[in-house]
PDB file with one MODEL, atoms N, CA, C and O in Angstrom:
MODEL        1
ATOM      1  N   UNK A   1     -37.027 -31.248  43.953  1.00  0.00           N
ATOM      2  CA  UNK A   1     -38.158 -31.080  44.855  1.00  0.00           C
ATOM      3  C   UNK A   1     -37.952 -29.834  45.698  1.00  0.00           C
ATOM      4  O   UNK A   1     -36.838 -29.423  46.024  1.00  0.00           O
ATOM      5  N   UNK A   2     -39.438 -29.095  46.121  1.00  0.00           N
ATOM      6  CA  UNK A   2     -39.398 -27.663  46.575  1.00  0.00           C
ATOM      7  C   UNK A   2     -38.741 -28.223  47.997  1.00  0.00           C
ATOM      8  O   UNK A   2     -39.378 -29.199  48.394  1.00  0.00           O
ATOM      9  N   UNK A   3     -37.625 -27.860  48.875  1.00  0.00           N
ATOM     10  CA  UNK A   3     -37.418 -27.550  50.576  1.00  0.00           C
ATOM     11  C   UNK A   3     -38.187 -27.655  51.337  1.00  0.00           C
ATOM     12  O   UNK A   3     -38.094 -28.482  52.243  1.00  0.00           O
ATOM     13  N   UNK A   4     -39.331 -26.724  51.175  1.00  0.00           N
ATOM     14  CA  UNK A   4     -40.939 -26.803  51.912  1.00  0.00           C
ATOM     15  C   UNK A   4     -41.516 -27.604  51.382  1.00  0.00           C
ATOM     16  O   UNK A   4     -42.593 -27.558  51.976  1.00  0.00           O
ATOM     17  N   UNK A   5     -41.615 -28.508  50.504  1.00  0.00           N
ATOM     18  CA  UNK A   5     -42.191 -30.116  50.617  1.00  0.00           C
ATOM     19  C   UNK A   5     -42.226 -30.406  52.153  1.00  0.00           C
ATOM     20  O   UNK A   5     -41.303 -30.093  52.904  1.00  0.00           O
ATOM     21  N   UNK A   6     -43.205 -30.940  52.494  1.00  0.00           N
ATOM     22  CA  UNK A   6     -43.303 -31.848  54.226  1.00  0.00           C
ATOM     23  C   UNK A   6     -42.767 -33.179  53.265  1.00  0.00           C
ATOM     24  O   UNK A   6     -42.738 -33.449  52.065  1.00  0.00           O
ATOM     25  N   UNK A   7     -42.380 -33.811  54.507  1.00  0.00           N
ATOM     26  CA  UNK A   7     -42.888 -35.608  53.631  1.00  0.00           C
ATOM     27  C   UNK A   7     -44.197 -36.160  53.877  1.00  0.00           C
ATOM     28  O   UNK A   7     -44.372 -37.253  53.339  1.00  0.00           O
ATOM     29  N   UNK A   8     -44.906 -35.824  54.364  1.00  0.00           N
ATOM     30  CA  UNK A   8     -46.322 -36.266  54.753  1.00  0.00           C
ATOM     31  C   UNK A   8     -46.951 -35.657  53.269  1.00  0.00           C
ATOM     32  O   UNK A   8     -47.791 -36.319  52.659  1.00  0.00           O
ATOM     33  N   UNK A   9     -46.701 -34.978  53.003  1.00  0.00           N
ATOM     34  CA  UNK A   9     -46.926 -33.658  51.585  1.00  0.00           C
ATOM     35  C   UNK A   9     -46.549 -34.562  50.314  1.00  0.00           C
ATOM     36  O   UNK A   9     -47.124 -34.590  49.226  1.00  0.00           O
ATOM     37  N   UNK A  10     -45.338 -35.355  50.774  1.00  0.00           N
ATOM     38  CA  UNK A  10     -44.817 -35.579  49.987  1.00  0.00           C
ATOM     39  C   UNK A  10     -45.298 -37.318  49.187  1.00  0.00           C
ATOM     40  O   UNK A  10     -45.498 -37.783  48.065  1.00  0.00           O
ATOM     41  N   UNK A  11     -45.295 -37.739  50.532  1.00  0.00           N
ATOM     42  CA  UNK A  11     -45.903 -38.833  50.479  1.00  0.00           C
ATOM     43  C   UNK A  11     -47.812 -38.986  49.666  1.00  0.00           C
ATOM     44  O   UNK A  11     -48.280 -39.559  48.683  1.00  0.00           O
ATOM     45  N   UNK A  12     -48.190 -38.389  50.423  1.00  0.00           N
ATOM     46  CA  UNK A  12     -49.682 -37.760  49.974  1.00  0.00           C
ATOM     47  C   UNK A  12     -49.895 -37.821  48.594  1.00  0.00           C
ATOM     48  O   UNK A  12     -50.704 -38.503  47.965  1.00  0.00           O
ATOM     49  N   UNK A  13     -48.746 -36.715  48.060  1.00  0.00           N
ATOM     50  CA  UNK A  13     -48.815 -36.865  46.369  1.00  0.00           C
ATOM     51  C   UNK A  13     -48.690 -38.161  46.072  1.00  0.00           C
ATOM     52  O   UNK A  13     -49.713 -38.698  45.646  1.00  0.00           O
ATOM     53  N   UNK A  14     -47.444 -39.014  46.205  1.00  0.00           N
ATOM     54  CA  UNK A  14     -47.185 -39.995  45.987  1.00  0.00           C
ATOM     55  C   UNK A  14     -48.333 -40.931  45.799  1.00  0.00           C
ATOM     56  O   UNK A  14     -48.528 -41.668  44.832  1.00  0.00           O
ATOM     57  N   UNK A  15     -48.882 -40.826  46.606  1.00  0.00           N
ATOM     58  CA  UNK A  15     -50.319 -42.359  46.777  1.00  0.00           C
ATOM     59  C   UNK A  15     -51.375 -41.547  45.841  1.00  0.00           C
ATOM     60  O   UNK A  15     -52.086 -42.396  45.303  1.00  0.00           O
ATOM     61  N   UNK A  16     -51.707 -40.412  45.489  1.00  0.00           N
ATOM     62  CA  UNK A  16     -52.241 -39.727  44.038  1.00  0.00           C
ATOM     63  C   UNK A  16     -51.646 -40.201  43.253  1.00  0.00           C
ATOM     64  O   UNK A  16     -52.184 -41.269  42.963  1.00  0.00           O
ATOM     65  N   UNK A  17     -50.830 -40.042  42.716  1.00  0.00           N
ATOM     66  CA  UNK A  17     -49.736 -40.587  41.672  1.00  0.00           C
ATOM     67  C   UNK A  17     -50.243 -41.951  41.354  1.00  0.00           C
ATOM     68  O   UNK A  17     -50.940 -42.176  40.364  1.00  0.00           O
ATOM     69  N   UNK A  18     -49.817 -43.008  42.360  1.00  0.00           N
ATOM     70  CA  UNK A  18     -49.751 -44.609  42.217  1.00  0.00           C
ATOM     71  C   UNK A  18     -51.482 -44.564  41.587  1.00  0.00           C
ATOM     72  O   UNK A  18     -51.815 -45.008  40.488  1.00  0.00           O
ATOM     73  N   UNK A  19     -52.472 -43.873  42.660  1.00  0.00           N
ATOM     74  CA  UNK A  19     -53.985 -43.926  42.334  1.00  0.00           C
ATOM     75  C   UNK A  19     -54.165 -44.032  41.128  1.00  0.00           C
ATOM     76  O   UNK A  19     -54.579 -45.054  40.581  1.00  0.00           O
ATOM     77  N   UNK A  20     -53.820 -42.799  40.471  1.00  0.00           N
ATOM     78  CA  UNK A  20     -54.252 -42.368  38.800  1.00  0.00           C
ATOM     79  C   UNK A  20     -53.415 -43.333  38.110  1.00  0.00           C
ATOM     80  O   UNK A  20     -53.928 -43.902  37.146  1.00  0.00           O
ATOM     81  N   UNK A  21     -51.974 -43.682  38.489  1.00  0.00           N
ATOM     82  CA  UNK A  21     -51.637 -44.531  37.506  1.00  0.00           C
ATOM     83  C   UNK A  21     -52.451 -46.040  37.631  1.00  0.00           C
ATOM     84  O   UNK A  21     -52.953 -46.460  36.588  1.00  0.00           O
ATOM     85  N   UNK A  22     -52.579 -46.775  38.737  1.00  0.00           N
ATOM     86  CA  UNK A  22     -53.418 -48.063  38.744  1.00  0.00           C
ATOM     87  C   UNK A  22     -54.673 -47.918  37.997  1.00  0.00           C
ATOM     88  O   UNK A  22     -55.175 -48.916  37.481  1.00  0.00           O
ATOM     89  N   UNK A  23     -55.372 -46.463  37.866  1.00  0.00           N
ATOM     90  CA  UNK A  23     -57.093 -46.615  37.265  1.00  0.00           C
ATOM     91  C   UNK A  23     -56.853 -46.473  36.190  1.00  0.00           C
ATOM     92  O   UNK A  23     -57.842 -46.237  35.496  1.00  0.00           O
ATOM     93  N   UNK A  24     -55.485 -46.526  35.451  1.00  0.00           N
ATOM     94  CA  UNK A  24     -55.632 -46.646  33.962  1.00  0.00           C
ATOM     95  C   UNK A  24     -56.579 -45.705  33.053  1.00  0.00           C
ATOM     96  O   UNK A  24     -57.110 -46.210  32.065  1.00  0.00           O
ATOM     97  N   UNK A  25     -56.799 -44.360  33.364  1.00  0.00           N
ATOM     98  CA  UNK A  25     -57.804 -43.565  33.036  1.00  0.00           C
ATOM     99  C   UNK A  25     -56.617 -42.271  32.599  1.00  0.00           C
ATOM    100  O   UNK A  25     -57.055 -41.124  32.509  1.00  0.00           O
ATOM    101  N   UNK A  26     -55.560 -42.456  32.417  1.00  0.00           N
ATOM    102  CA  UNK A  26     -54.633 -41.313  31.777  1.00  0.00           C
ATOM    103  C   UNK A  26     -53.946 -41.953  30.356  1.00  0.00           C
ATOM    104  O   UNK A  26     -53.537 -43.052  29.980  1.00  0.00           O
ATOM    105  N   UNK A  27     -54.088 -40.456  29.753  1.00  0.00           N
ATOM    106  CA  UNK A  27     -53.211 -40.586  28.408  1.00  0.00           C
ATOM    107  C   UNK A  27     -51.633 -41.213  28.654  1.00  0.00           C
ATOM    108  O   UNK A  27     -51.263 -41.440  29.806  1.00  0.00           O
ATOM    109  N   UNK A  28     -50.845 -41.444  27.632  1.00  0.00           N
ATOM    110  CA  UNK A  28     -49.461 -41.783  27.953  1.00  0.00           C
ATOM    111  C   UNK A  28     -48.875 -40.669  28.497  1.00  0.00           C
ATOM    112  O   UNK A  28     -48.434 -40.664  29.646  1.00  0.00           O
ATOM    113  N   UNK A  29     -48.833 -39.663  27.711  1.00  0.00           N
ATOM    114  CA  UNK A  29     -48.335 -38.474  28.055  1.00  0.00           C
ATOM    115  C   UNK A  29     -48.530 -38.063  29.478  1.00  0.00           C
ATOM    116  O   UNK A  29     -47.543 -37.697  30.117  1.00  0.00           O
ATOM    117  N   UNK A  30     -49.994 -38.095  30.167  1.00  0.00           N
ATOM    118  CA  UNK A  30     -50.098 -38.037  31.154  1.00  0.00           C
ATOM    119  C   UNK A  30     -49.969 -38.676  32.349  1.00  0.00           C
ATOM    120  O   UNK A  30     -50.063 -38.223  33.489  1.00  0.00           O
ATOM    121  N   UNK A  31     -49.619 -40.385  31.749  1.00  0.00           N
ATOM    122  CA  UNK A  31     -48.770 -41.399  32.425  1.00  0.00           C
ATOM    123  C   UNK A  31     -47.643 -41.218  32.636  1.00  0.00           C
ATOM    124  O   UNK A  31     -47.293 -41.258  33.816  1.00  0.00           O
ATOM    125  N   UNK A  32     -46.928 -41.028  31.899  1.00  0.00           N
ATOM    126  CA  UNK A  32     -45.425 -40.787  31.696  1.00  0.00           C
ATOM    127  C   UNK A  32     -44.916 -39.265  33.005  1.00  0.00           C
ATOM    128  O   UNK A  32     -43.988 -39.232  33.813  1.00  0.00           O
ATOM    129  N   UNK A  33     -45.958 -38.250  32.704  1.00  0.00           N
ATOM    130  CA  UNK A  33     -45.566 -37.454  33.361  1.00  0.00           C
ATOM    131  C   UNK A  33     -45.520 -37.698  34.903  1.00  0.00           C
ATOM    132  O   UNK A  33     -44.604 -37.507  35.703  1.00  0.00           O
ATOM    133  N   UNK A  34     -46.807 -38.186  35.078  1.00  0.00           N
ATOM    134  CA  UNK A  34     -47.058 -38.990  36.326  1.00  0.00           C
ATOM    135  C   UNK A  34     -45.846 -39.576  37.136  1.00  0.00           C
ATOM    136  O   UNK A  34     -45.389 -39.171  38.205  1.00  0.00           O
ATOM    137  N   UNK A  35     -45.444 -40.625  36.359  1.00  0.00           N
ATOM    138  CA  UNK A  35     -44.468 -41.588  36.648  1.00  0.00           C
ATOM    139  C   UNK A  35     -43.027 -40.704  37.036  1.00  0.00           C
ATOM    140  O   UNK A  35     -42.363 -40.970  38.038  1.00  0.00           O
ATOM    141  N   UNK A  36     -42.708 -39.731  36.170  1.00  0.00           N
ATOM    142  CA  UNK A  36     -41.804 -39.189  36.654  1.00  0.00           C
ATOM    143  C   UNK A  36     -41.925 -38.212  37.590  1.00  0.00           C
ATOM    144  O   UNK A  36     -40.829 -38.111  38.141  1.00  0.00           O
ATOM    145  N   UNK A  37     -42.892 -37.256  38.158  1.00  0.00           N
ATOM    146  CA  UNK A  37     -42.924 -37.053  38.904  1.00  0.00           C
ATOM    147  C   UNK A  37     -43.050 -37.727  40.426  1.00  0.00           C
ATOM    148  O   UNK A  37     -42.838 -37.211  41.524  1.00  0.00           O
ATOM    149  N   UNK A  38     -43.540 -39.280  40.017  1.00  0.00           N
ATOM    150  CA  UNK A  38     -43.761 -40.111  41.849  1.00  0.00           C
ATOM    151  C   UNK A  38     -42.286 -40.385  41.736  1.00  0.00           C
ATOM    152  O   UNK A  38     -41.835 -40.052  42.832  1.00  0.00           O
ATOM    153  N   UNK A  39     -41.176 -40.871  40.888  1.00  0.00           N
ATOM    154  CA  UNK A  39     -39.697 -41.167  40.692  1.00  0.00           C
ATOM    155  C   UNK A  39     -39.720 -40.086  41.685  1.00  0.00           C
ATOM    156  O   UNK A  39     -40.158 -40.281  42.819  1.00  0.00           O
ATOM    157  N   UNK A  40     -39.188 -38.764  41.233  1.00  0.00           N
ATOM    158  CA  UNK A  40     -38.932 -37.551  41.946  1.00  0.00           C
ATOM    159  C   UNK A  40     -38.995 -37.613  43.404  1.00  0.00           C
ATOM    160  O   UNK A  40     -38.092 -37.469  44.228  1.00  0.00           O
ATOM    161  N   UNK A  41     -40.678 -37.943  43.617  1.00  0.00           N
ATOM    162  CA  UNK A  41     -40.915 -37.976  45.070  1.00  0.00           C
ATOM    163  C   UNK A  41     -40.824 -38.709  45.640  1.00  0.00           C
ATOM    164  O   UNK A  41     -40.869 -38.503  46.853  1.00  0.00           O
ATOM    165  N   UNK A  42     -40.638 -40.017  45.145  1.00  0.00           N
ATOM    166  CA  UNK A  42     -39.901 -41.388  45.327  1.00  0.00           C
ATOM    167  C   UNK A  42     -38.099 -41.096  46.525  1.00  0.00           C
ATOM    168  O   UNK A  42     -37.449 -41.440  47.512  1.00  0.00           O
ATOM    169  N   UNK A  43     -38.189 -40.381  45.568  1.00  0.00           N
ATOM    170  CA  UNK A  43     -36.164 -39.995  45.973  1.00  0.00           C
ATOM    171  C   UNK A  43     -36.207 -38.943  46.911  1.00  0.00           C
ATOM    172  O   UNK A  43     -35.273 -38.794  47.699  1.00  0.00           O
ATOM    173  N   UNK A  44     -37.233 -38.164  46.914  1.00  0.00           N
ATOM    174  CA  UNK A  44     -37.154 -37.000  47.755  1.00  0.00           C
ATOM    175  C   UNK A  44     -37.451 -37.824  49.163  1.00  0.00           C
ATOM    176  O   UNK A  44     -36.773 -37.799  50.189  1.00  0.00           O
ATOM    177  N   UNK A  45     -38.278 -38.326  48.985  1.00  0.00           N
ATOM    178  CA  UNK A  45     -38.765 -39.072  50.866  1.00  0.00           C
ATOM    179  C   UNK A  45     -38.143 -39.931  51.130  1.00  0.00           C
ATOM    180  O   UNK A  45     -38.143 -40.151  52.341  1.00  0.00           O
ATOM    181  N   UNK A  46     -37.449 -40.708  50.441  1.00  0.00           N
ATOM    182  CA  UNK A  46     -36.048 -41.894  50.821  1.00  0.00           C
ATOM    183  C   UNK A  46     -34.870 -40.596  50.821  1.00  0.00           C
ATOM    184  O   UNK A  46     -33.748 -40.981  51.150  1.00  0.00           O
ATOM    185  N   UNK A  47     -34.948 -39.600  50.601  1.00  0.00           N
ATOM    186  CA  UNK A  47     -33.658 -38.796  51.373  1.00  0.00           C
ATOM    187  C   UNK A  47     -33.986 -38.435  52.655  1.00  0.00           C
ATOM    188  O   UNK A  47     -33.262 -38.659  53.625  1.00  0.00           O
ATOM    189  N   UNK A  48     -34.848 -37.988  52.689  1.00  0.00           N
ATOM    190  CA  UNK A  48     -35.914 -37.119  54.432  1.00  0.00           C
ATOM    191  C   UNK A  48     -35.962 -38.504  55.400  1.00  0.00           C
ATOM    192  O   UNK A  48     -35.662 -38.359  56.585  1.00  0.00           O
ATOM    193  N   UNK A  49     -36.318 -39.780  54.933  1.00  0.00           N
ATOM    194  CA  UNK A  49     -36.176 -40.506  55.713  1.00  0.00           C
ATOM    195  C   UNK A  49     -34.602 -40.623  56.008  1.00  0.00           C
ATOM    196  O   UNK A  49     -34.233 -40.233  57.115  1.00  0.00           O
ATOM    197  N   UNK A  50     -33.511 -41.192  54.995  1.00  0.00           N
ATOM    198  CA  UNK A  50     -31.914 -41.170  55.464  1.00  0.00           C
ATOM    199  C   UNK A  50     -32.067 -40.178  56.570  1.00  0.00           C
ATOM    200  O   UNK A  50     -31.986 -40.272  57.794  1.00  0.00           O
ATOM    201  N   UNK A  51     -32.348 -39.057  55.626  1.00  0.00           N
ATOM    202  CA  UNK A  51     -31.832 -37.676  57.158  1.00  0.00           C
ATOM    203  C   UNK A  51     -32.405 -38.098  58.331  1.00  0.00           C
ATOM    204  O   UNK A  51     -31.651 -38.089  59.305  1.00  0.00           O
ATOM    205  N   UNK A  52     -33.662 -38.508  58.525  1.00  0.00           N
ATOM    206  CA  UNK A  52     -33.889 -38.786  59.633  1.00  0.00           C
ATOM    207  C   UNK A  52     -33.510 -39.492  60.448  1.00  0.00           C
ATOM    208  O   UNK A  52     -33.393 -39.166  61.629  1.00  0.00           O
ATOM    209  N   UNK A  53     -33.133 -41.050  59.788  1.00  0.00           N
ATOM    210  CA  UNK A  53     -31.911 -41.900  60.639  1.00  0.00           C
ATOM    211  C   UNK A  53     -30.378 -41.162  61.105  1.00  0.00           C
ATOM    212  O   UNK A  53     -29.619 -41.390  62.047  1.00  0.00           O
ATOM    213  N   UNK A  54     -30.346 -40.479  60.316  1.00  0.00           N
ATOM    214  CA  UNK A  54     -29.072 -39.715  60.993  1.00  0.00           C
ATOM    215  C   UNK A  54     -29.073 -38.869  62.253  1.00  0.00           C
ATOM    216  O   UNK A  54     -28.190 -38.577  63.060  1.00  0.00           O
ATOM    217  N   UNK A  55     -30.759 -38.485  62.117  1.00  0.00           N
ATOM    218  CA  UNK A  55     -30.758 -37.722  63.744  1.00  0.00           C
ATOM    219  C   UNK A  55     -30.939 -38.407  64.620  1.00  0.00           C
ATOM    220  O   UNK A  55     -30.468 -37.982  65.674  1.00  0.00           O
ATOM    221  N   UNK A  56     -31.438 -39.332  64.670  1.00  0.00           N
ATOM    222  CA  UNK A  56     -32.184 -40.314  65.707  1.00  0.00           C
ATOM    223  C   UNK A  56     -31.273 -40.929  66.869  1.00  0.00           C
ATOM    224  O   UNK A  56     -30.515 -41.853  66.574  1.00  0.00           O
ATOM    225  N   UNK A  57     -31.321 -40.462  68.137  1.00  0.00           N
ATOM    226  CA  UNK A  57     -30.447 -41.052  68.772  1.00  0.00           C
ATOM    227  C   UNK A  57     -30.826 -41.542  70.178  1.00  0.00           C
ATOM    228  O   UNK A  57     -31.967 -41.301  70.572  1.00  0.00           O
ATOM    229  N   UNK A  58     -29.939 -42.235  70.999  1.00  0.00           N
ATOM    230  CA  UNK A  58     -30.409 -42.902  71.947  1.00  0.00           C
ATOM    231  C   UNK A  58     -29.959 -42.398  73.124  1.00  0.00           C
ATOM    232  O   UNK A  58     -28.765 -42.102  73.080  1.00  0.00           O
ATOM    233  N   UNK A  59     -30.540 -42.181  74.242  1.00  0.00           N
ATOM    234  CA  UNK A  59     -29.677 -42.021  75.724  1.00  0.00           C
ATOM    235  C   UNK A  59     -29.273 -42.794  76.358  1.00  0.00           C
ATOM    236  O   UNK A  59     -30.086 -43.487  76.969  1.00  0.00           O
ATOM    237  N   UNK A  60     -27.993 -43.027  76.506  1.00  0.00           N
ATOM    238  CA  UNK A  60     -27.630 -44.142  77.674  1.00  0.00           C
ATOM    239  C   UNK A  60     -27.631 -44.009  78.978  1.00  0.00           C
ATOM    240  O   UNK A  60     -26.819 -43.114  79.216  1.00  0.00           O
ATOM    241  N   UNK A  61     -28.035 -44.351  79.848  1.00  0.00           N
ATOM    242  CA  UNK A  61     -27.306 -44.254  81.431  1.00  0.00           C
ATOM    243  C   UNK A  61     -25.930 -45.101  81.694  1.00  0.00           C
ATOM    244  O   UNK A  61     -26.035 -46.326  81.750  1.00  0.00           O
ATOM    245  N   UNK A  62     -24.864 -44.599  81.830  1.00  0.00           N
ATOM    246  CA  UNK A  62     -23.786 -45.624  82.025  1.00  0.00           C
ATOM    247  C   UNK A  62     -23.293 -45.070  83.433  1.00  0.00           C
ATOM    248  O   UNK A  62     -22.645 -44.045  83.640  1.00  0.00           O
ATOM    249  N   UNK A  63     -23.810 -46.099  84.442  1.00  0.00           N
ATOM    250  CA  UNK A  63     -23.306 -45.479  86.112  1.00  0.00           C
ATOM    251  C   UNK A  63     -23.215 -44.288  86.114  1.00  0.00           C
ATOM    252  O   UNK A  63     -22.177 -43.631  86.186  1.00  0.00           O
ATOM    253  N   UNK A  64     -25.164 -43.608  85.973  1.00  0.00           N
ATOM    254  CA  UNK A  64     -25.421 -42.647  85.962  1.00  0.00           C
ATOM    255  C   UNK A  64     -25.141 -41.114  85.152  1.00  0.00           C
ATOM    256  O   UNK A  64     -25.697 -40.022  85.033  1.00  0.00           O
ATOM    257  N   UNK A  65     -24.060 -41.729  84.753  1.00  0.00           N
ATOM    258  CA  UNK A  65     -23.957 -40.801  83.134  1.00  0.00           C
ATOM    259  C   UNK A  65     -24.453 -40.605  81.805  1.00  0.00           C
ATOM    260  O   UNK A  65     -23.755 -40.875  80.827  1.00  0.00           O
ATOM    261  N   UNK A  66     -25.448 -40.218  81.722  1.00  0.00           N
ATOM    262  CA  UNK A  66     -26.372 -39.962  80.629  1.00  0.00           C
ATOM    263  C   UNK A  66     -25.295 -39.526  79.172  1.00  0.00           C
ATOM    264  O   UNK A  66     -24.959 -38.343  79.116  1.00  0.00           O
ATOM    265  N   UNK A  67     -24.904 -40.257  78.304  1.00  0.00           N
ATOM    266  CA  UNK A  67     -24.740 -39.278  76.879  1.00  0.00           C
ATOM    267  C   UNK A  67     -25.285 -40.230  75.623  1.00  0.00           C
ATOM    268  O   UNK A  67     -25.501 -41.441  75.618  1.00  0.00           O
ATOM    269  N   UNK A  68     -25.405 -39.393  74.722  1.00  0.00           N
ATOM    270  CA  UNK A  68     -26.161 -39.962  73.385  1.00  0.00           C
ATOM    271  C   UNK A  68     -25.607 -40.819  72.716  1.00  0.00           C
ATOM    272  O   UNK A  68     -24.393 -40.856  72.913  1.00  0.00           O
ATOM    273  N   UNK A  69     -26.040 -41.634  71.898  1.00  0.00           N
ATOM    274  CA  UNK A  69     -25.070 -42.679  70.933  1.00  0.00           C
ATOM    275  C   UNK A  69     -26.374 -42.607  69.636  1.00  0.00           C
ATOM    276  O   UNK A  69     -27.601 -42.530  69.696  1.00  0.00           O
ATOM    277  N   UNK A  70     -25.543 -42.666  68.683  1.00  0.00           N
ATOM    278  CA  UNK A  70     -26.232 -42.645  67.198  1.00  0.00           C
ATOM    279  C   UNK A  70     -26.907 -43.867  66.894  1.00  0.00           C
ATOM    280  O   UNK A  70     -25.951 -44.637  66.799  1.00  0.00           O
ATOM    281  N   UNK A  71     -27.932 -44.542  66.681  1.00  0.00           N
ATOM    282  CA  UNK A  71     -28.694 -45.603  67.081  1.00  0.00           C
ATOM    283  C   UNK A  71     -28.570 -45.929  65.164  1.00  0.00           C
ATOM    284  O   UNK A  71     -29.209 -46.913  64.793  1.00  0.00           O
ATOM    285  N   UNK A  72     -27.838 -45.185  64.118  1.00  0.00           N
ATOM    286  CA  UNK A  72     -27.709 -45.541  63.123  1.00  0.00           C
ATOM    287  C   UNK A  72     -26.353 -46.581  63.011  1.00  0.00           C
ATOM    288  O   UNK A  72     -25.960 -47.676  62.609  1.00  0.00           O
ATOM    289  N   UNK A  73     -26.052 -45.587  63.556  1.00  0.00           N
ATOM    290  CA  UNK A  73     -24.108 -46.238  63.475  1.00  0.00           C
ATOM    291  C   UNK A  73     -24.290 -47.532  64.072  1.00  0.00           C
ATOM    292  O   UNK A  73     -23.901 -48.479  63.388  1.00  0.00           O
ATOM    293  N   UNK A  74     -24.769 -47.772  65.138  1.00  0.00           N
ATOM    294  CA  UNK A  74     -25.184 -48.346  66.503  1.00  0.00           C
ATOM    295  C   UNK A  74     -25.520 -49.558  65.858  1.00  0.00           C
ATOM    296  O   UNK A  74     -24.985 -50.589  66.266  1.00  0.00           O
ATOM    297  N   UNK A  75     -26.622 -49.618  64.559  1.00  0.00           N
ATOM    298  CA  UNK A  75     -26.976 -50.687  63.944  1.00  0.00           C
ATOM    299  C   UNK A  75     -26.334 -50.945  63.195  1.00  0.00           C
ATOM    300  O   UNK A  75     -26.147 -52.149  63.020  1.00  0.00           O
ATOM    301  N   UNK A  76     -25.781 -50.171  62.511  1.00  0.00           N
ATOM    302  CA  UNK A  76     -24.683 -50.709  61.587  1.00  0.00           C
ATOM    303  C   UNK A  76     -23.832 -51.526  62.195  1.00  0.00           C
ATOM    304  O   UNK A  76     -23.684 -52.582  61.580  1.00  0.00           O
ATOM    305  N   UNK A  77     -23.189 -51.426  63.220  1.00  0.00           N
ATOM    306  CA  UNK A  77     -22.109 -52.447  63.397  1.00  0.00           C
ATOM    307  C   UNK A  77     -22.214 -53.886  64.044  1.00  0.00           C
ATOM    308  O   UNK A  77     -21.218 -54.606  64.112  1.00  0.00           O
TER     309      UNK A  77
ENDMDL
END
């Protein structure tokens, strides 16, 4: 997948994809291609989302000391 993909971009295609494949109005060939391209973008936006849990973080106040904690890790444990 292109870098400059958005995921909103990415997603977008995606629900095209699912569209044409549910109306049953494509050749195999053009099913098939279909299918592997939403796979593709399938994996591309479940990575952009991971990345995004990795940035996501929280501020604490602890007796007035503000610092960040990773709200991924955070759930994990």
């Amino acid at each position: 997948m292109s870098n400059g993909l958005s995921f909103e971009k990415a997603m977008k295609r995606l629900e095209e994809i699912v569209n044409c494949l549910e109306n049953g109005n494509l050749t195999l060939d053009e099913a098939l291609e279909a299918y592997n391209e939403g796979i593709k973008l399938s994996f591309y936006c479940n990575k952009k989302l991971e990345e995004a849990e990795g940035k996501i973080v929280k501020i604490i106040n602890d007796n007035d000391v503000y610092k960040e904690t990773d709200i991924y890790n955070e759930l994990k444990e």
